[in-house]
N, C-alpha and C positions, 0 to 999 in steps of 0.2 A: 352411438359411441364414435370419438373420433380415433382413425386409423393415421398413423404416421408411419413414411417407410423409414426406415433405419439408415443409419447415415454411419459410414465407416471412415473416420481420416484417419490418415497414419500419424506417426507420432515426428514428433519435432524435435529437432536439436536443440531451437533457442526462439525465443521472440522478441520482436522488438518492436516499438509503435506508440499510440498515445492514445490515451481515451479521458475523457472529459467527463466527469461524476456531479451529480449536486452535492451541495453540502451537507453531510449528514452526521453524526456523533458515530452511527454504527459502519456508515460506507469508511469514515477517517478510520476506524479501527479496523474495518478488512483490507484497506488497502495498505496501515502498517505489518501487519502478518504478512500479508502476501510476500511488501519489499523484506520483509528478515527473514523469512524462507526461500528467495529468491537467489541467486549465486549473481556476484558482480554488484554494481552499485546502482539501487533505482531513485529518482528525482521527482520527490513530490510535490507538486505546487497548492496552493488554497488550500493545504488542511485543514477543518475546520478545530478553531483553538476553543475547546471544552475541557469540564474535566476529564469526562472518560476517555478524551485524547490525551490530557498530558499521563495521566497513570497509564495509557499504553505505551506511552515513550518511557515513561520510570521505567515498566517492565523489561520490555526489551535492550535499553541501556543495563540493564542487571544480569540478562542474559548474556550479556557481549555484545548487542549492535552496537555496532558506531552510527551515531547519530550527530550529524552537522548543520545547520550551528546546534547548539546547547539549546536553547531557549526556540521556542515558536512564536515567531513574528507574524500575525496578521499579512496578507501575502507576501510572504518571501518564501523560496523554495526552499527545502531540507532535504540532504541527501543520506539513506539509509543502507549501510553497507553490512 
């Protein structure tokens, strides 16, 4: 069996940074959760445009994100607030 020791970090106020994903239909959908659970405005580039990305942008336009621009353009960023 493998043993791993236990790894304690404290907790955080806020993060900030960049991380680079493949394109996936399921990564595009946890990273729009993430940004509309998130506090403040996060900026996503190369979403990938599928259907089960644009019905998770219906969704959460229905909830109240704001979502900029409207429509997803093949690389252009969208900002979800």
């Amino acid at each position: 069996m493998f043993t791993t020791e236990f790894l304690d970090l404290p907790a955080l106020d806020s993060a900030h940074g960049c991380v680079s994903l493949p394109g996936s239909k399921s990564i595009s959908n946890r990273v729009l959760l993430l940004a509309a659970l998130s506090q403040g405005t996060t900026t996503i580039h190369d979403l990938l445009d599928s259907d089960d990305t644009q019905v998770m942008l219906a969704a959460l336009k229905q909830l109240g994100c704001k979502i900029t621009p409207d429509s997803l353009t093949p690389g252009q960023a969208i900002a979800v607030t």
